[in-house]
C-alpha positions in Angstrom: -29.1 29.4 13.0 -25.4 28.2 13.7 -22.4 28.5 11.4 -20.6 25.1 10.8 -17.6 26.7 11.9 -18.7 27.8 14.9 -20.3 24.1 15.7 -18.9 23.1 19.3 -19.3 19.5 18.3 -18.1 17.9 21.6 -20.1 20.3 23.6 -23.6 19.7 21.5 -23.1 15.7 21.7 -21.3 15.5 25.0 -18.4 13.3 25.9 -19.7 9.3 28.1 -17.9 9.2 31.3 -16.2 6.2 30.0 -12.4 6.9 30.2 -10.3 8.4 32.9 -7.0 7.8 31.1 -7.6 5.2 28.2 -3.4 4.8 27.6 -3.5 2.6 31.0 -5.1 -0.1 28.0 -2.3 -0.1 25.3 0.3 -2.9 25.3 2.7 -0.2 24.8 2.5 0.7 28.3 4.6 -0.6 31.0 2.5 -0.6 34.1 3.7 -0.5 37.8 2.5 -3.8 38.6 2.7 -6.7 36.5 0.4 -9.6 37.9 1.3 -13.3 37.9 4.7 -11.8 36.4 6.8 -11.7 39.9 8.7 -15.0 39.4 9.8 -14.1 36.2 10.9 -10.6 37.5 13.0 -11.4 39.6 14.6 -14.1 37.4 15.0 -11.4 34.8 16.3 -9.2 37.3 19.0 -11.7 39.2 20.9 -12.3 35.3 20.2 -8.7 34.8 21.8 -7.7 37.9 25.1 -8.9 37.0 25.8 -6.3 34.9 25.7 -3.9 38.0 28.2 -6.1 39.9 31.0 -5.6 37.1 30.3 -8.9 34.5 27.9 -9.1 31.9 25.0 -11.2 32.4 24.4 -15.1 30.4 22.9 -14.6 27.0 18.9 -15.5 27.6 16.7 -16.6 25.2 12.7 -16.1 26.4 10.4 -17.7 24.7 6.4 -17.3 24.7 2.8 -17.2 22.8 2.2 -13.9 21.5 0.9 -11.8 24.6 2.2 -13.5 27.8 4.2 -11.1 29.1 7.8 -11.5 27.6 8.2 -7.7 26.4 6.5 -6.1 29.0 8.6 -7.6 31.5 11.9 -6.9 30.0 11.1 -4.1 29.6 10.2 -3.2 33.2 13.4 -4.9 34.1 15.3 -2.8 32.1 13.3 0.5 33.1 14.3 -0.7 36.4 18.3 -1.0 35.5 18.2 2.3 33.7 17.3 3.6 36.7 19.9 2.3 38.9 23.0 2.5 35.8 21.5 6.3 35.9 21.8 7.1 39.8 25.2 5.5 40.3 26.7 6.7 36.6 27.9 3.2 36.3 30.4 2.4 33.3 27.7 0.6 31.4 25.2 -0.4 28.7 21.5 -1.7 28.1 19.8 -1.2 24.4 16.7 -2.9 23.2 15.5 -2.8 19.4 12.5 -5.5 17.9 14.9 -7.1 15.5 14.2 -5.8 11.6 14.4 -8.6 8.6 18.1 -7.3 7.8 21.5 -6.6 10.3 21.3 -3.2 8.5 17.9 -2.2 10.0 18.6 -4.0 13.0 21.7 -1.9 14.1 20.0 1.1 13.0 17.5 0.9 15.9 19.8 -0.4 18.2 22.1 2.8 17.7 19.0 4.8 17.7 18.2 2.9 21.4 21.7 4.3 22.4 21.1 7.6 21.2 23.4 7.6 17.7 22.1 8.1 14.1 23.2 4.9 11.5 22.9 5.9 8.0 20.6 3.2 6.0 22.7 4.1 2.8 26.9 4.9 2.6 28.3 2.7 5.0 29.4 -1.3 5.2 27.3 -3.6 7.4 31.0 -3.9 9.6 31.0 -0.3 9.2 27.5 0.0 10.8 28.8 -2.7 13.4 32.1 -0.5 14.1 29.9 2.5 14.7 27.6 0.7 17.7 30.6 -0.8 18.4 32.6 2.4 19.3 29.3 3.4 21.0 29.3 0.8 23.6 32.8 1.3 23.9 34.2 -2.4 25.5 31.9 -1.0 28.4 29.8 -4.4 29.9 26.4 -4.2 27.7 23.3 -6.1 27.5 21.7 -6.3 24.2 17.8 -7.3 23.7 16.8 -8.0 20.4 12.9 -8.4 20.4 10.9 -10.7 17.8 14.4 -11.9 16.8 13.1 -14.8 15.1 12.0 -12.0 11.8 15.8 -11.5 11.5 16.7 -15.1 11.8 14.1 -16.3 9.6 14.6 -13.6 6.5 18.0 -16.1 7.0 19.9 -13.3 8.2 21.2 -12.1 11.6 23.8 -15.0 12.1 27.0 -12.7 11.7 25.3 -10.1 13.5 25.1 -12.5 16.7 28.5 -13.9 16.1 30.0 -9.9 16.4 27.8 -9.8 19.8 28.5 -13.3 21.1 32.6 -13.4 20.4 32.7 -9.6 22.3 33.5 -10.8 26.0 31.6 -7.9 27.4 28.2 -8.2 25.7 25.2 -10.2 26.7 22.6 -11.2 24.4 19.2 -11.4 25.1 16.4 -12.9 22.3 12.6 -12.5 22.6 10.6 -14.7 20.6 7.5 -16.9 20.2 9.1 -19.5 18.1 10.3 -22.4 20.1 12.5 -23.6 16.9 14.3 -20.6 16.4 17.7 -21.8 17.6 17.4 -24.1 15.2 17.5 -21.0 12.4 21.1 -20.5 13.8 23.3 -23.3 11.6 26.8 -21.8 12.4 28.5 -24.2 14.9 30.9 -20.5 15.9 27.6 -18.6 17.2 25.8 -21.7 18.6 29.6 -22.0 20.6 29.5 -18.3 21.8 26.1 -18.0 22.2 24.7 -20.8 24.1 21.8 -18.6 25.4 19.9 -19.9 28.7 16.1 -20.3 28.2 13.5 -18.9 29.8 10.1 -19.6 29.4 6.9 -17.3 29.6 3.8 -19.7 30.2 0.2 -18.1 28.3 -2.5 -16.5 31.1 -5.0 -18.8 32.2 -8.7 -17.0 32.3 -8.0 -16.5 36.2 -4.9 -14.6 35.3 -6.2 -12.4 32.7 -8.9 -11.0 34.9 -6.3 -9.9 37.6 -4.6 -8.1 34.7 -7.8 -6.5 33.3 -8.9 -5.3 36.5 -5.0 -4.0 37.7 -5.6 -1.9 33.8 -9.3 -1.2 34.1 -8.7 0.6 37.2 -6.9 3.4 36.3 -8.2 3.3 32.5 -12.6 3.9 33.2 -14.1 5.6 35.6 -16.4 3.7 38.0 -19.0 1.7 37.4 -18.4 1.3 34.0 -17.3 -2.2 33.6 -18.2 -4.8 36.0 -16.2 -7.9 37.0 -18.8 -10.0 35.0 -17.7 -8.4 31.7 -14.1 -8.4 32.6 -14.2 -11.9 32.8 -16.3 -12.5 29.7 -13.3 -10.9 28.0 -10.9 -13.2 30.0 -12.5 -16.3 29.0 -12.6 -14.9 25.3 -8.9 -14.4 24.8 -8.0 -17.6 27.1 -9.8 -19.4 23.7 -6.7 -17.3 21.9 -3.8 -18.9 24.1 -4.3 -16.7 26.7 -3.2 -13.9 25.0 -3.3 -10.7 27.3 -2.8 -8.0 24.3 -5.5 -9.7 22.6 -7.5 -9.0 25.9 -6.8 -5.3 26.0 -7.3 -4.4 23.0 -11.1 -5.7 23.2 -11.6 -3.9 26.4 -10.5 -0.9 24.6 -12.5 -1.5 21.3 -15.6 -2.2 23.9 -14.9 1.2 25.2 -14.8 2.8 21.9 -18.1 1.6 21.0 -19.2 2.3 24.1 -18.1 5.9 23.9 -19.8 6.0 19.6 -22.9 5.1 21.0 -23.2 7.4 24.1 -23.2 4.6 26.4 -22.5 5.0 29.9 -21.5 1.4 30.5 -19.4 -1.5 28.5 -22.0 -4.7 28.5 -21.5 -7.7 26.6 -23.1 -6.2 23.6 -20.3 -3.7 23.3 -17.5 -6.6 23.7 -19.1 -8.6 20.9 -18.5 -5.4 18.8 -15.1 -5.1 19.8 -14.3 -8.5 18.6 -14.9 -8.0 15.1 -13.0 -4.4 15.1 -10.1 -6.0 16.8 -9.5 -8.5 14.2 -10.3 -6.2 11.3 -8.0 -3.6 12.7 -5.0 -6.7 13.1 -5.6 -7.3 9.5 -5.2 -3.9 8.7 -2.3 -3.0 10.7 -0.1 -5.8 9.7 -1.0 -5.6 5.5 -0.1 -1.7 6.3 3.2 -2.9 7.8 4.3 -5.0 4.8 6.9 -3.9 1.8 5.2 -2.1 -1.5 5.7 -5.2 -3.8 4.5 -7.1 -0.9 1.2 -5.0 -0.5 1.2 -5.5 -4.9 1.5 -9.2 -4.6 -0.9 -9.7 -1.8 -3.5 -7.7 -3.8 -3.1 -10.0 -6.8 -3.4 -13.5 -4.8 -6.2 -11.9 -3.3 -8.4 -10.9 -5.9 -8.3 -14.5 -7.4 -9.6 -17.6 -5.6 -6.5 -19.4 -6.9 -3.8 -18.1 -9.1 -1.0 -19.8 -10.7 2.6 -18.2 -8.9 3.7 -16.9 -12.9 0.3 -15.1 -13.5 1.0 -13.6 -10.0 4.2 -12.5 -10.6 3.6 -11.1 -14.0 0.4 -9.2 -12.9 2.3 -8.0 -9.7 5.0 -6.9 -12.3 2.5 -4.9 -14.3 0.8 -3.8 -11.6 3.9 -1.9 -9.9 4.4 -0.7 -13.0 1.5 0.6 -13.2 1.7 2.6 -9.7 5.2 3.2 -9.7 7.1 2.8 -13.2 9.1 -0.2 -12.0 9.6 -3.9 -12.7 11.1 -6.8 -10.6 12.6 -10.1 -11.6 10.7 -12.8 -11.0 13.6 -14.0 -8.9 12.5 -10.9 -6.8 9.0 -11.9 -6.8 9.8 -15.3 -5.4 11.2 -14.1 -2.5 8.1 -11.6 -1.6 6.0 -15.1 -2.2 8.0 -16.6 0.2 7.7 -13.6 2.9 3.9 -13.9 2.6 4.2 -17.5 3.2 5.8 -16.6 6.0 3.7 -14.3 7.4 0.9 -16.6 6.8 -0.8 -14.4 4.6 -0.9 -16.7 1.3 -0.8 -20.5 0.6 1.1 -22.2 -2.0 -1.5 -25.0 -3.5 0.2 -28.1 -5.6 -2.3 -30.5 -6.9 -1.6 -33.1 -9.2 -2.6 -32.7 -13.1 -2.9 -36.9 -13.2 -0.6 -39.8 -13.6 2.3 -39.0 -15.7 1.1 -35.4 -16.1 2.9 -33.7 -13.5 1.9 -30.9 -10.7 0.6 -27.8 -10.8 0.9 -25.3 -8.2 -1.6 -22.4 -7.1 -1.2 -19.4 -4.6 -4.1 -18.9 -2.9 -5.2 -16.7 0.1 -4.7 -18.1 3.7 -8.5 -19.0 4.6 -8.0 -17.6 8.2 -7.3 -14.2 6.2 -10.6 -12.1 5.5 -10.6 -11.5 1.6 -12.7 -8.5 2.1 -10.8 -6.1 4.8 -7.2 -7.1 2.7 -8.7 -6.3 -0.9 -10.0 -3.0 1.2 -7.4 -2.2 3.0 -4.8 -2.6 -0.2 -7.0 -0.5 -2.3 -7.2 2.0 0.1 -3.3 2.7 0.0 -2.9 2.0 -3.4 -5.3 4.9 -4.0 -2.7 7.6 -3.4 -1.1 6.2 -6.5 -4.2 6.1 -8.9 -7.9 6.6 -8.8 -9.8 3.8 -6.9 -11.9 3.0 -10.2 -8.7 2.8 -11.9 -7.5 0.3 -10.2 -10.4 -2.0 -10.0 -10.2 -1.4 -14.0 -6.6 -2.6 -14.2 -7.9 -5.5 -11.7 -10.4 -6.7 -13.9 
């Protein structure tokens, strides 16, 4: 009779020789080779370039769909130029940071790219800006600001890029999937300075994808266990979501998962079928996870309601925060996380006409691409650390 503790699980179950190195499937990654990415490398790396030759480079803008490539080219680009800057001690300066919703947050992970600490609290936004600044020190300097279209759209951001764009020796460089987010930019000064080239980042055909899938799965499974057949079934799945290569990815890592949970020695169709409905349960989950506190509150509300006029929602988010955390918000407050989840695409705002003469009434309601079930969930989950499960569903009711 064994002892729990002494229970060599993975021995007794065994571990599927699924995969050799499963990080070679994360987006994170930034592989060796990047198929049907060359023209745009080298692009990227000509502009780049000009920073080693003693100028900096035009200020870019490079749009895309969500998973064609934009980030994980720059950033081999830059990996690249790190390289060279490192070996030849060159006199200057590339930092990337994904943009945050304020300039606060935003130079805080570009000084954290460049190796200094920004205190969130005790200093001026110029102070903050002095700092990086100071750090760059009128050296030639590229700076990338990924997903920049979350700090131009929280309408922020603007005097940030007027500081970069007015400094003679820094380039800017914007990532984005908006087309229209120039547009967000309605000071005549920055549009003046800035003037960024464009670049574009067309989505992966089905063709495409496979190339990438296979150039992964190579050094990601071991042999034989996924087939070109299932490769492309995946291929052809997330060309139906723009060609979205991320998307791609993570199914042929879910497919291995389940492959793996079910002590399978091979990914079949079965498994990738599976993988879809973990992938998009784990999106939902990730991105509610990633939103503000009275965000998480107000999304809960509008959620657990079919429709919900916006003053019911902000007086039960109110009561519910205080509830969990002793605090209130104006409703001027709450109007502006309505408009973030708006944004986000997370909740609709309804108005539908009472009758002639009587006026409109508006309803929040949530978005019908959003799966009720995983965000009620998901929100409960977290709020759990605050109060009891049951009590919450009480308060709820």
């Amino acid at each position: 009779m064994y002892k729990q503790t002494d229970l060599k699980i993975f021995e007794l179950f065994g571990i599927p020789r699924i995969f050799k190195d499963r990080k070679y499937l994360s987006s994170k990654i930034i592989p060796d080779e990047l198929p049907h990415r060359l023209a745009e490398l080298k692009e990227l790396a000509n502009d780049f370039g000009h920073i080693l030759r003693g100028s900096a480079p035009p200020n870019l803008m490079i749009y895309g769909p969500t998973g064609s490539g934009k980030t994980v080219t720059v950033l081999r680009v830059v990996h690249e130029l790190k390289k060279v800057i490192s070996n030849q001690d060159l006199p200057v300066v590339v930092c990337y940071a994904v943009a945050e919703p304020t300039e606060m947050k935003t130079l805080i992970a570009l000084g954290r790219d460049l190796g200094i600490e920004i205190p969130e609290k005790g200093l001026s936004i110029v102070d903050a800006k002095d700092k990086l600044f100071d750090k760059i020190g009128g050296r030639d300097a590229i700076v990338i600001l990924d997903e920049i279209d979350k700090l131009l759209r929280a309408g922020r951001g603007v005097e940030l890029l007027y500081w970069f764009t007015r400094a003679e020796n820094i380039s800017v460089v914007g990532i984005t999937n908006m087309v229209t987010v120039v547009e967000l930019v309605n000071d005549a000064r920055v549009l003046s300075s800035w003037n960024p080239r464009k670049m574009v980042f067309q989505p992966y055909n089905t063709r495409q994808l496979v190339d990438i899938l296979k150039s992964r799965a190579k050094k990601a499974f071991y042999e034989s266990v996924i087939s070109d057949e299932i490769l492309e079934y995946i291929a052809s799945i997330a060309t139906r979501r723009g060609g979205d290569a991320r998307y791609a990815l993570d199914l042929l890592t879910f497919a291995g998962d389940v492959a793996v949970r079910n002590n399978l020695e091979r990914i079949t169709e079965k498994e990738v079928d599976k993988a879809i409905e973990l992938v998009e349960r784990e999106f939902i989950k990730q991105t509610v996870k990633a939103l503000k506190f009275p965000e998480k509150i107000l999304l809960l509300i509008v959620a657990c309601k079919d429709k919900i006029h916006p003053v019911e929602a902000f007086n039960s988010s109110n009561k519910l925060l205080n509830y969990l955390r002793g605090e209130n918000l104006t409703q001027r407050r709450w109007y502006d996380y309505k408009n973030n989840l708006e944004l986000y695409g997370y909740v609709s705002l309804i108005k539908k006409g009472k009758g002639r003469g009587k006026g409109i009434e508006s309803f929040l309601t949530l978005n019908e691409a959003i799966e009720r079930e995983i965000v009620v969930e998901t929100l409960m989950t977290e709020f759990s650390y605050y109060a009891p499960i049951g009590e919450l569903k009480e308060f709820l009711e």
